[in-house]
N, C-alpha and C positions, 0 to 999 in steps of 0.2 A: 567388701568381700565377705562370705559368709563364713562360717565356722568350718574346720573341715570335720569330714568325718572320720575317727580314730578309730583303724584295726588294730590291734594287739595281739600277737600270737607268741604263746609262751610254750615253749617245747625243753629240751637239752640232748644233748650229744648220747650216742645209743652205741654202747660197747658190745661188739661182733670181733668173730675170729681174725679178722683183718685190722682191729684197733680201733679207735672213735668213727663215729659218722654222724655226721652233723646235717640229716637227712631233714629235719623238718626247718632247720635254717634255710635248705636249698626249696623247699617247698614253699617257705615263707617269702622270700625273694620272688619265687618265679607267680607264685599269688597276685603278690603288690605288684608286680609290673602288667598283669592282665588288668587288675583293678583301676589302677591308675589310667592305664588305655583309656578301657570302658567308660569309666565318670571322668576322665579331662580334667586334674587338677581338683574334685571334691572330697578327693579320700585321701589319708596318709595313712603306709600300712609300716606297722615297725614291729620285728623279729627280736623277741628277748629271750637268752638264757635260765633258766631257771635261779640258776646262782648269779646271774649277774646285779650289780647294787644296786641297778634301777629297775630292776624288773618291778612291774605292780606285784601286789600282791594279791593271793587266789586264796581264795574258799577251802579249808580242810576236806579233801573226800577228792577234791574234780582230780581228774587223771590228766596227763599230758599227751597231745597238745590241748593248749588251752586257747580259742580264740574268741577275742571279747571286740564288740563293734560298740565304741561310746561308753566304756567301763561295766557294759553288761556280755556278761557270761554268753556267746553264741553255741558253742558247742563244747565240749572235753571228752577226753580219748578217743575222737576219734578221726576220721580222717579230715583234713582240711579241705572243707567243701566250696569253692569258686560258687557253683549255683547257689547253694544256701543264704554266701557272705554275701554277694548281689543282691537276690531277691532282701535281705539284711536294709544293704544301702540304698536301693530303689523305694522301701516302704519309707527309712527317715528322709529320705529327699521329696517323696510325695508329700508326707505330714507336712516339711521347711517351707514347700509351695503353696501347699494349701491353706497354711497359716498368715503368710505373708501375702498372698492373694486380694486377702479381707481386708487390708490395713489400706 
Protein backbone atom coordinates (compact mmCIF):
# COMPACT_ATOMS: atom_id res chain seq x y z
CA UNK A 1 0.00 0.00 0.00
CA UNK A 2 1.29 3.44 -0.76
CA UNK A 3 1.94 6.45 1.48
CA UNK A 4 -1.09 8.24 2.19
CA UNK A 5 -1.47 11.72 1.51
CA UNK A 6 -1.40 14.20 4.60
CA UNK A 7 -3.81 17.27 4.82
CA UNK A 8 -3.16 19.38 7.73
CA UNK A 9 -5.25 22.05 8.75
CA UNK A 10 -4.39 24.28 11.52
CA UNK A 11 -7.05 26.93 12.49
CA UNK A 12 -8.20 27.68 16.52
CA UNK A 13 -11.44 28.56 18.13
CA UNK A 14 -12.88 32.30 17.04
CA UNK A 15 -14.46 34.38 20.05
CA UNK A 16 -17.83 36.14 18.96
CA UNK A 17 -20.61 37.60 20.97
CA UNK A 18 -22.19 34.18 21.52
CA UNK A 19 -18.62 32.60 23.18
CA UNK A 20 -15.99 30.25 21.18
CA UNK A 21 -16.78 28.78 17.62
CA UNK A 22 -14.76 26.35 16.57
CA UNK A 23 -15.84 27.03 12.95
CA UNK A 24 -12.81 25.93 11.00
CA UNK A 25 -12.76 22.56 13.03
CA UNK A 26 -16.30 22.12 11.62
CA UNK A 27 -14.94 23.08 8.11
CA UNK A 28 -11.95 20.72 8.62
CA UNK A 29 -14.26 17.76 9.37
CA UNK A 30 -16.70 18.26 6.66
CA UNK A 31 -13.34 18.79 4.18
CA UNK A 32 -11.88 15.34 5.18
CA UNK A 33 -14.96 13.48 4.64
CA UNK A 34 -15.41 15.01 0.95
CA UNK A 35 -11.73 14.25 0.47
CA UNK A 36 -11.70 10.89 1.67
CA UNK A 37 -14.88 10.12 -0.60
CA UNK A 38 -13.36 11.52 -3.59
CA UNK A 39 -9.73 9.64 -3.32
CA UNK A 40 -11.11 6.19 -1.60
CA UNK A 41 -8.65 5.80 1.28
CA UNK A 42 -5.40 7.92 -0.37
CA UNK A 43 -5.70 10.86 1.83
CA UNK A 44 -5.82 11.40 5.60
CA UNK A 45 -7.05 14.83 6.54
CA UNK A 46 -6.37 15.88 10.50
CA UNK A 47 -7.82 19.15 12.16
CA UNK A 48 -5.14 20.76 14.69
CA UNK A 49 -5.68 23.47 17.16
CA UNK A 50 -3.19 26.00 17.17
CA UNK A 51 -2.44 25.41 20.92
CA UNK A 52 -2.76 21.87 20.83
CA UNK A 53 0.88 19.87 21.68
CA UNK A 54 0.91 18.17 18.49
CA UNK A 55 0.10 20.63 16.18
CA UNK A 56 3.03 21.01 13.43
CA UNK A 57 4.55 23.76 13.52
CA UNK A 58 4.07 27.02 10.87
CA UNK A 59 6.13 29.51 9.52
CA UNK A 60 6.25 33.13 11.48
CA UNK A 61 3.85 35.49 9.32
CA UNK A 62 1.10 32.67 7.78
CA UNK A 63 -2.39 33.55 9.19
CA UNK A 64 -4.89 30.92 10.18
CA UNK A 65 -6.20 28.67 8.79
CA UNK A 66 -3.21 27.14 7.77
CA UNK A 67 -3.68 24.13 5.31
CA UNK A 68 -0.44 22.16 4.37
CA UNK A 69 -0.93 18.89 1.91
CA UNK A 70 2.62 16.74 2.65
CA UNK A 71 4.10 19.41 5.08
CA UNK A 72 4.07 22.07 2.43
CA UNK A 73 2.20 25.27 3.08
CA UNK A 74 -1.14 25.03 0.52
CA UNK A 75 -2.80 27.97 1.43
CA UNK A 76 -3.01 30.52 4.87
CA UNK A 77 -5.71 32.88 5.94
CA UNK A 78 -7.84 32.01 3.86
CA UNK A 79 -10.67 30.23 3.11
CA UNK A 80 -10.44 26.23 3.05
CA UNK A 81 -10.54 25.56 -0.44
CA UNK A 82 -12.06 21.69 -1.46
CA UNK A 83 -11.15 22.65 -5.24
CA UNK A 84 -7.54 23.82 -4.69
CA UNK A 85 -6.82 20.82 -1.97
CA UNK A 86 -7.90 18.23 -4.80
CA UNK A 87 -6.53 19.69 -7.84
CA UNK A 88 -3.29 19.55 -4.59
CA UNK A 89 -3.88 15.70 -4.27
CA UNK A 90 -4.69 14.84 -8.08
CA UNK A 91 -1.19 16.50 -9.10
CA UNK A 92 0.92 14.29 -6.23
CA UNK A 93 -1.15 11.13 -7.26
CA UNK A 94 -0.40 11.84 -10.96
CA UNK A 95 3.51 12.49 -10.26
CA UNK A 96 3.12 8.65 -7.54
CA UNK A 97 1.77 7.19 -11.10
CA UNK A 98 3.87 8.44 -13.18
CA UNK A 99 6.82 7.59 -11.23
CA UNK A 100 5.88 4.13 -10.54
CA UNK A 101 4.79 3.45 -14.08
CA UNK A 102 8.58 3.47 -15.20
CA UNK A 103 9.77 0.80 -12.64
Amino acid sequence: MSELIRVEIIGAPIACKEGLKDSWREVAEWAGGQLRQHFEGSVTVQYFDLFDPGCPSILPGLQLPVVMVNNEVLSNGDKISIPMLRRKIEAILEKKNGSSAGI
